[in-house]
C-alpha positions, 0 to 999 in steps of 0.5 A: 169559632175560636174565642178571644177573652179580655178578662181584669182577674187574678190567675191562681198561681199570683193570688197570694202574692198580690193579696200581699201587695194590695192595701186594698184588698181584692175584687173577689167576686168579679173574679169569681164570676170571669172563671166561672164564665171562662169555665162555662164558655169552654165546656160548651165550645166544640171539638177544635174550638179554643179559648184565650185570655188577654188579662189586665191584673185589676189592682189599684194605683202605686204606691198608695193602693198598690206596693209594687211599680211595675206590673210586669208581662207573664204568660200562664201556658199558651193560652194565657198572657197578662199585660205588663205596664206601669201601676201609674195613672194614665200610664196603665191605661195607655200602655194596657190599650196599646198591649190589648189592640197589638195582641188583638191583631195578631190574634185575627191574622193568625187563624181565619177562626179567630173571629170571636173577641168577648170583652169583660165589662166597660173597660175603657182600654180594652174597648178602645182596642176593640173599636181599633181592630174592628175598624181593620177587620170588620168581620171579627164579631164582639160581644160584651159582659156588662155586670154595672153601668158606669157613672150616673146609672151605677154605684156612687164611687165618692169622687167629688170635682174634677175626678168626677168629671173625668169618671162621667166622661170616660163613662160615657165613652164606655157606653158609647163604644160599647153600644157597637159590640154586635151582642151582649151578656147582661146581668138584668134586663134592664141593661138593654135601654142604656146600652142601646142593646134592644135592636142587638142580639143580648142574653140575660145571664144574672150571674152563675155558680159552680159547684166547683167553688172555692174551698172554705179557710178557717178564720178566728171567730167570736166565742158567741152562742148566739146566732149569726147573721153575716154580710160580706162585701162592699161597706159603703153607706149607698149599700145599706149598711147605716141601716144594718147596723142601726138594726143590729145595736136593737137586737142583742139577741142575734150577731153581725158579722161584717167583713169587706171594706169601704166607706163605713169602716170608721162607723162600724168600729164605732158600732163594734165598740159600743155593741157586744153583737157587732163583729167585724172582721175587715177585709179577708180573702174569699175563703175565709168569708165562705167560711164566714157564709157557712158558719152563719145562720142568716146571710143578708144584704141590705142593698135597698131599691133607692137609686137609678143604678138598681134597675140595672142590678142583680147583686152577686153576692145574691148568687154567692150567698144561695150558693151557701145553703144559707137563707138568704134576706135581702130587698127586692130590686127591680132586675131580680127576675120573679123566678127567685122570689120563692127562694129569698126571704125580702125585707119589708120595709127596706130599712132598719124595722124591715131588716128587724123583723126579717131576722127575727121572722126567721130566727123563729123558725125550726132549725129543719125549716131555715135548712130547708130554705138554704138548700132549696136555694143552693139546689136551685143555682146549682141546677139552674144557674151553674156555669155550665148553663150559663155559658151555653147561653152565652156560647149560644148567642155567639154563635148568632152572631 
């Protein structure tokens, strides 16, 4: 069994020059977790097994989230090839399906191995390409990562009118094309109902760690004595960050630091402004916000359970911020196993009151008793959730296939 894996990361030799180009910064976690799977996936492969990558640079439109026009070809050695295209709309997809489903091809016909193709999330292009050489070659087996659902049962992008329209009906196409794969790697159980998985062969992952991260990079930091509590992620309100910062502006005893962008950042340079506690330090590469995560007392995401798209999720920053040896405080969603409950700390009720007594709750607490907590959480991913697990799972249910 060779495998063939459509990912949407950044290889590391590119990281440093489309952070340079990006006005919007990049999906660190989604890139996080692809090599994390990659990485799993090849350490469970047999002898003479292999492993290439199809890759799409997940980066936004030209010019206004992305400076550069023209996304060109590149190959990193044999086994890893990046489509080029247009940074336009419509055009990227088009030519990215069109690239995706000639590679695809040549791919099977090139060894009778090759009949492993394993998708990257609901991306529209990608599986288009799939559904294409499936209908060729039907013998060639696929499986999908699904990590979010698409429209009305995921995150709220803010798209009004027609776009919206658009999103929903290219979201369903998605979740159409994906209910044909013959398997599934899921992040919640949940998953299984609206990708009509129940009566397929699927896995539940939730997500992976590896103790090979990525190292910390020092950032410039508050001359604060107090304690710090840090999210670092989306700013969207739907996240939970109106009532983080309501929180915070009653507790002067304690730090906010907040890093990412998204639809509160007017809000919160509002809250940073009038609130000495309140720091936020924008969007910064995934080393400087481990070296935010390391250097914090508390780490906390405020996500609550309101909302369809929560049955279906399990935040990855749950597993990055346990993966720091911090503890961890955040609410209680339906597609968080029972499994974790004794290693995170559930705000109660989840809102800003909640949020309030779960920091206090734990500041009062010895400095030996919050470090325990921290490294019974990092010990548990690490042993139990690392990558090299979880890709023996997902090589397992391949081989079913």
């Amino acid at each position: 069994m060779n495998v063939l894996f459509l990912s949407l990361l950044y290889h590391p030799e590119t990281v440093k020059e489309v952070t340079a180009l990006s006005r919007v910064g990049l999906q660190n976690q989604a890139n996080s977790f692809q090599w994390a799977m990659i990485e799993g996936l090849k350490n469970n492969l047999r002898a003479g097994e292999t492993i290439e990558i199809v890759n799409s640079l997940p980066v936004g439109i030209y010019p206004r989230q992305y400076r550069r026009l023209r996304l060109r070809r590149k190959a990193f050695g044999k086994q890893f090839t990046e489509i080029g295209s247009l940074n336009l709309p419509y055009c990227k997809q088009n030519q990215r399906e069109r690239t995706a489903r000639w590679m695809l091809q040549r791919w099977v016909e090139q060894s009778s191995q090759n009949r492993m193709i394993v998708v990257y999330s609901l991306y529209l292009p990608y599986l288009r390409a799939v559904a294409a050489v499936k209908q060729r070659y039907p013998e060639v087996k696929t499986c999908i990562i699904v990590t979010d659902l698409p429209g009305r049962l995921g995150l709220a992008s803010g798209r009004k009118g027609l776009p919206q329209k658009m999103e929903y009906r290219m979201g369903n196409e998605s979740m159409r094309l994906a209910a044909q794969m013959d398997g599934f790697i899921l992040l919640t159980e949940q998953m299984t109902e609206p990708l009509s998985a129940l009566h397929k062969k699927y896995c539940i992952i939730e997500g992976m760690t590896s103790d090979q991260g990525i190292a910390p990079q020092q950032i410039t930091m508050p001359k604060d004595s107090r304690p710090a509590v840090a999210y670092t992620g989306t700013l969207n309100r739907e996240l939970g960050i109106a009532e983080l910062l309501e929180a915070f502006q009653q507790m002067n005893n304690v730090q906010l630091w907040l890093c990412g962008r998204g639809d509160m950042d007017a809000a919160i340079a509002d809250a940073q402004s009038k609130f000495d506690n309140i720091h936020s330090f924008g969007f910064v590469p995934q080393a400087q916000a481990i070296y935010l995560q390391s250097n914090a007392e508390l780490l906390i995401n405020p996500r609550t359970n309101q909302g369809a798209y929560t049955r279906y999720s399990f935040p990855s920053k749950t597993m990055e911020y346990m993966h720091a040896g911090k503890p961890v405080l955040c609410c209680k969603l339906e597609g968080i196993p029972a499994e974790y409950d004794e290693y995170l700390t559930y705000i109660q009720p989840q809102n800003a009151e909640g949020i309030r007594s779960a920091v206090q709750g734990m500041l009062h607490k010895t400095q030996q008793e919050r470090d325990d907590i921290g490294r019974r959480a990092k010990e548990f991913v690490l042993s139990k959730k690392n990558n090299i697990m979880q890709g023996k799972k997902a090589v397992d249910l391949l081989r079913t296939l």
